[in-house]
C-alpha positions as CSV (number, residue, x, y, z in Angstrom):
1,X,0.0,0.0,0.0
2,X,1.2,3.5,-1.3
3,X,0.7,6.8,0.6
4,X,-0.5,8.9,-2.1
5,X,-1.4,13.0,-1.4
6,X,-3.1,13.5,-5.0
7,X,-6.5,14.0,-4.2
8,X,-9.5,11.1,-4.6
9,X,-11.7,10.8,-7.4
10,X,-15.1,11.5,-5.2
11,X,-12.5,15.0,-4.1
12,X,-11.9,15.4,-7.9
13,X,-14.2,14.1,-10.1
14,X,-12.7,16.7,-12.7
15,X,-8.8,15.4,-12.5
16,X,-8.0,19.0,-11.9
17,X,-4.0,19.9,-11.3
18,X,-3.0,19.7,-7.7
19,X,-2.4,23.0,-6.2
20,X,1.4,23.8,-5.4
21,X,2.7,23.5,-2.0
22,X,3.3,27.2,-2.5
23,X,-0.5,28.2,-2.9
24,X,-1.4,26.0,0.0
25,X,1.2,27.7,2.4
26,X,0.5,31.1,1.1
27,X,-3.3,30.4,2.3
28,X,-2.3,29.6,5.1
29,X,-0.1,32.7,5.9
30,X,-2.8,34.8,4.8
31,X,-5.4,33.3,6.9
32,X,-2.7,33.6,10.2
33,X,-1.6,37.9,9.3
34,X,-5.8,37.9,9.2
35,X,-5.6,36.6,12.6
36,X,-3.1,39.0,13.9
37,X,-4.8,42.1,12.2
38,X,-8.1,40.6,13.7
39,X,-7.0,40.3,17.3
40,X,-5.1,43.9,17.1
41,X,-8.1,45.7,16.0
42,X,-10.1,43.8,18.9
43,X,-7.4,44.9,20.9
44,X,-7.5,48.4,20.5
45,X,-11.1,48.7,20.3
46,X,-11.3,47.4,24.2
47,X,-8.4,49.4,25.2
48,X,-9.6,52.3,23.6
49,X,-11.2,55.5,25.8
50,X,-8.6,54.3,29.3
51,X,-7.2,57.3,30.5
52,X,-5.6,59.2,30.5
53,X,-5.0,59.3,34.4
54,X,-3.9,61.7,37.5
55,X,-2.5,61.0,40.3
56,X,-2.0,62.5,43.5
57,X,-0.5,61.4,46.8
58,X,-3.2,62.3,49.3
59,X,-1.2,61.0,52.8
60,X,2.2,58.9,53.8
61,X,2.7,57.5,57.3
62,X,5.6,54.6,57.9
63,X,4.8,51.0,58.9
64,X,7.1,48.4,59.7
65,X,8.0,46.9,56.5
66,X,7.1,50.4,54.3
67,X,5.4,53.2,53.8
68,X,1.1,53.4,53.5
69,X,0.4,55.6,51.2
70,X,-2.4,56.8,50.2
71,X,-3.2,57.8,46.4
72,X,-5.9,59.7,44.7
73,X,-6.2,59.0,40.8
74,X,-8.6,60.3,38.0
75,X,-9.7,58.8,35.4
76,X,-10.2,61.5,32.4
77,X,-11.2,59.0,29.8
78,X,-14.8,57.8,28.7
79,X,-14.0,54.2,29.6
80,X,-13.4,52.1,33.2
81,X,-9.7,51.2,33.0
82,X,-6.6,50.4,35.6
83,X,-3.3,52.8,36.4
84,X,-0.2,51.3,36.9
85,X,1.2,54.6,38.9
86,X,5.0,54.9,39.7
87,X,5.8,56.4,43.0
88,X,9.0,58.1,44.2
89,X,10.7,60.6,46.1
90,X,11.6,63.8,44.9
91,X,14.6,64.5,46.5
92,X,15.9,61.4,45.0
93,X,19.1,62.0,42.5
94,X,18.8,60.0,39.5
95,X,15.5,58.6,39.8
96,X,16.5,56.7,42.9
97,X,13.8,53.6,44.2
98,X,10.8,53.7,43.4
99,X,7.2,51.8,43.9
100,X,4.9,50.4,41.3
101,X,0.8,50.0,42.2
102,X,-1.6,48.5,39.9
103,X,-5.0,50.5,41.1
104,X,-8.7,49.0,41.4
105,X,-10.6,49.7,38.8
106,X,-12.0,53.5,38.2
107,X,-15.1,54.2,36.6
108,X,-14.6,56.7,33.5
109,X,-14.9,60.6,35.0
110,X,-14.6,59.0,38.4
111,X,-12.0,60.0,41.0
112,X,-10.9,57.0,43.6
113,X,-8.8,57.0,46.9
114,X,-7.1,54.6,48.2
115,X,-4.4,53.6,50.2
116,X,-1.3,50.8,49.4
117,X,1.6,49.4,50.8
118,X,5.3,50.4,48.9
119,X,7.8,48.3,50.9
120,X,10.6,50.0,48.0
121,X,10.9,53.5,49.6
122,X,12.1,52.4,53.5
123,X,9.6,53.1,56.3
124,X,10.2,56.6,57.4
125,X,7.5,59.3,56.2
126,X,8.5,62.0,53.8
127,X,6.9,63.8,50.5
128,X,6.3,61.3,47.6
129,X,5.1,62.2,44.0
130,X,3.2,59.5,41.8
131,X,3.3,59.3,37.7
132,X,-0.1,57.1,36.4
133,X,-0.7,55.7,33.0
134,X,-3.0,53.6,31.3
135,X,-2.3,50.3,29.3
């Protein structure tokens, strides 16, 4: 028994030519960069009307193992979205350590509070200034 990849008369009842490997792979690539431009259309669409955001930093006190901070950030866009916010010191040369804080979720026009622990920054209490952005 021979493994054959012509096609079978009930497939081609015509005897048509078999297509070339490079048609059949060139279909294929086309249907996968579809895909892609499919998904990053999709992709935009959801991300589109997050942000941009504000942040402020409303309080600071030290804990043991950090600071608790509390942050205050607005959401200008017309969509509900996240803020990944970055929060440092200012006297810091050079950018110095710095704390990251995904926020909850804030409702488009909506202003939230709420506080977070940055273990990054030590535990003593001093002025802090936060940078939020959306996806």
């Amino acid at each position: 028994m021979t493994l054959s990849t012509a096609l079978c008369e009930t497939c081609n009842p015509l005897g048509l030519a078999q297509p070339a490997s490079s048609q059949a792979h060139g279909t294929v690539l086309l249907g996968v960069a579809g895909a892609v431009v499919l998904l990053a259309f999709l992709a935009r669409l959801s991300l589109s009307g997050i942000g941009p955001f504000e942040g402020r930093v409303v309080g600071v006190r030290g804990e043991d193992a950090g600071l608790a901070v509390t942050l205050s950030v607005d959401n200008h866009g017309s969509s509900v979205g996240q803020a990944t916010c970055r929060v440092t010191d200012p006297a810091a040369r050079f950018g110095g350590a710095s704390g990251y804080v995904l926020t909850p979720r804030i409702a488009a026009g909506e202003t939230l509070t709420f506080e977070t622990e940055i273990r990054q920054l030590g535990a003593s209490p001093r002025p802090l200034v936060v940078e939020c952005s959306g996806p």
